[in-house]
C-alpha positions as CSV (number, residue, x, y, z in Angstrom):
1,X,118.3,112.5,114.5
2,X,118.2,112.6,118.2
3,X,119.5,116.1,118.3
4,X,116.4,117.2,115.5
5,X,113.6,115.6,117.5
6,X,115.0,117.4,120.9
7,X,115.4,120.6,118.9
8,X,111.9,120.2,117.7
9,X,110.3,119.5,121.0
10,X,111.8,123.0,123.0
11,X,110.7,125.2,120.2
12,X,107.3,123.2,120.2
13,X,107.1,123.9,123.7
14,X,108.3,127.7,123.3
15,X,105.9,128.3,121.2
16,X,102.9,126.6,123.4
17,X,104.0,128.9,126.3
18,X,103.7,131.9,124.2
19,X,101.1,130.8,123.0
20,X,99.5,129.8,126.1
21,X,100.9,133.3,128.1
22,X,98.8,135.3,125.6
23,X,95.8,133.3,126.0
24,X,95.8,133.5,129.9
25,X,96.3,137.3,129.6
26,X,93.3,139.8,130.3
27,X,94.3,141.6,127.2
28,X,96.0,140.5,124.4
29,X,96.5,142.8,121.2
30,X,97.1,140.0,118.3
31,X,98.9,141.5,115.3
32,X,98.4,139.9,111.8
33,X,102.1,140.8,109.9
34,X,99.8,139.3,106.7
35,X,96.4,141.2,107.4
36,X,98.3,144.0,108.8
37,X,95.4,144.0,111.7
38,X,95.4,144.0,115.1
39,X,92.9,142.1,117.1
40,X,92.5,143.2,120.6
41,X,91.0,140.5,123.1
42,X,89.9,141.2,126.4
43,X,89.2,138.3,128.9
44,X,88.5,136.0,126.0
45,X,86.4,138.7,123.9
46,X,87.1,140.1,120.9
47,X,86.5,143.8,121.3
48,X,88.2,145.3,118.5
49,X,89.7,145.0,115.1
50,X,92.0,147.9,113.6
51,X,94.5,148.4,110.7
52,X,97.7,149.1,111.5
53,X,101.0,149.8,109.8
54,X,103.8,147.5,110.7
55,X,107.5,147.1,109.4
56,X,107.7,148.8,105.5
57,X,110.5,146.7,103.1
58,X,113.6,146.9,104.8
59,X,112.6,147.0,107.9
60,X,111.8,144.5,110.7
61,X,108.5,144.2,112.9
62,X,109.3,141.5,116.0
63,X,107.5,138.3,115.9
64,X,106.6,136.9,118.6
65,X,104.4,137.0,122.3
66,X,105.6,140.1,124.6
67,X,104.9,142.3,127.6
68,X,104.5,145.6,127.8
69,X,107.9,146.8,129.3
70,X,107.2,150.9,129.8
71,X,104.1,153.1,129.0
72,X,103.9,156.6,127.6
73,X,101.3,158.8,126.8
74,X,103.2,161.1,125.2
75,X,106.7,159.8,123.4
76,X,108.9,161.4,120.6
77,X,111.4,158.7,119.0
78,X,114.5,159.4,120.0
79,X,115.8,157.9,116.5
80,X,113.1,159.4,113.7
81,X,111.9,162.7,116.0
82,X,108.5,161.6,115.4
83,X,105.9,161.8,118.0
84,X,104.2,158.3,119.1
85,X,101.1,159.1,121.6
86,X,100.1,156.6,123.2
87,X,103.3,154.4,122.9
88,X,103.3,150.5,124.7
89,X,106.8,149.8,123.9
90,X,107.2,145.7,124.3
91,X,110.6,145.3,123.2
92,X,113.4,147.8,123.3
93,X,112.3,150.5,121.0
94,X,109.3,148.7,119.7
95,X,106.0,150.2,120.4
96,X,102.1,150.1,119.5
97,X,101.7,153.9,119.1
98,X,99.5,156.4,117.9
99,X,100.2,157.8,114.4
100,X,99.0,160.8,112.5
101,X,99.9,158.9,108.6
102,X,96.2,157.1,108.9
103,X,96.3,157.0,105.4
104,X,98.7,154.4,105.4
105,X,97.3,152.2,107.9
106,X,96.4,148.4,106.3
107,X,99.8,148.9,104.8
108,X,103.7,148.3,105.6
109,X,104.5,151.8,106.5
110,X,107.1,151.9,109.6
111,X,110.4,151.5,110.6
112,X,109.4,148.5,112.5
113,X,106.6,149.9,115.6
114,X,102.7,149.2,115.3
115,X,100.9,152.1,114.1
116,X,97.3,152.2,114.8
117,X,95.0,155.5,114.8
118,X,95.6,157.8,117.6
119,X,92.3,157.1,118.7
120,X,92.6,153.8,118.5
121,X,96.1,153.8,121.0
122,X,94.6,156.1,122.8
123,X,92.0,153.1,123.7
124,X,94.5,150.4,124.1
125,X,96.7,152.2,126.3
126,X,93.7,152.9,128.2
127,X,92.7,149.3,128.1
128,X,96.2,148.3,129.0
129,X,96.1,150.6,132.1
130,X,92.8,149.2,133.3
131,X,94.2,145.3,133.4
132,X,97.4,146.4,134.4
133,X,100.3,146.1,132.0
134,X,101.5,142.6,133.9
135,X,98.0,141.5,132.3
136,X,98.5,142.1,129.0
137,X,100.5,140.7,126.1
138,X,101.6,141.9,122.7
139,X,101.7,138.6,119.8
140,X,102.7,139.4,116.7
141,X,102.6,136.7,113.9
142,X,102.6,136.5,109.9
């Protein structure tokens, strides 16, 4: 029982801190698994709301709170081929990128990356930039 309520208080505490980390960011883009929606906050604001296309069946999108790790404005995966403008990778080879298959955002569509309209990564990268990528955090969540 000991070993349960120990247990119980590290992951409530890992879960505060990210919790916490996103909320002290400048930016933060919040991803709803559920809505499939990203909410992107800047210094406590919300400024936008977008679809996007996360993990399709079969596929995994991390959960989680994350920092952007590298920053391309032009990327082609080097697994599918596919281009991804405007890629924010924030873990491994999990981006938010650009995507030209618009008709599938609001939907499971990917192998696992955010999709949001070009336009629309073209603005966060931007955003991302202007705070500085040490000021901005990536929490996705069901």
């Amino acid at each position: 029982m000991i070993r349960f309520v120990f247990l119980a208080l590290i992951l409530g505490a890992v879960t505060l801190t990210g919790a916490s980390e996103a909320l002290a960011a400048r930016l933060v883009a919040s991803v709803d698994l559920s809505s499939q929606t990203m909410t992107v906050i800047k210094d406590g604001r919300v400024i936008h709301r977008w679809k996007v296309s996360t993990a399709r069946p079969g596929k995994v999108t991390p959960v989680g709170t994350f920092r952007p790790q590298r920053m391309h404005r032009k990327w082609v995966s080097t697994i599918y081929g596919s281009n991804m403008p405007y890629s924010i990778f924030f873990r491994g080879p999990y981006a938010i990128h650009g995507t030209n298959a618009v008709s599938r955002l609001g939907r499971p569509a990917s192998a696992g990356c955010v999709r949001l309209h070009t336009a629309n990564a073209k603005r966060l990268y931007n955003l991302t930039r202007q705070v500085g990528p040490s000021n901005m955090r990536v929490r996705i969540r069901y």
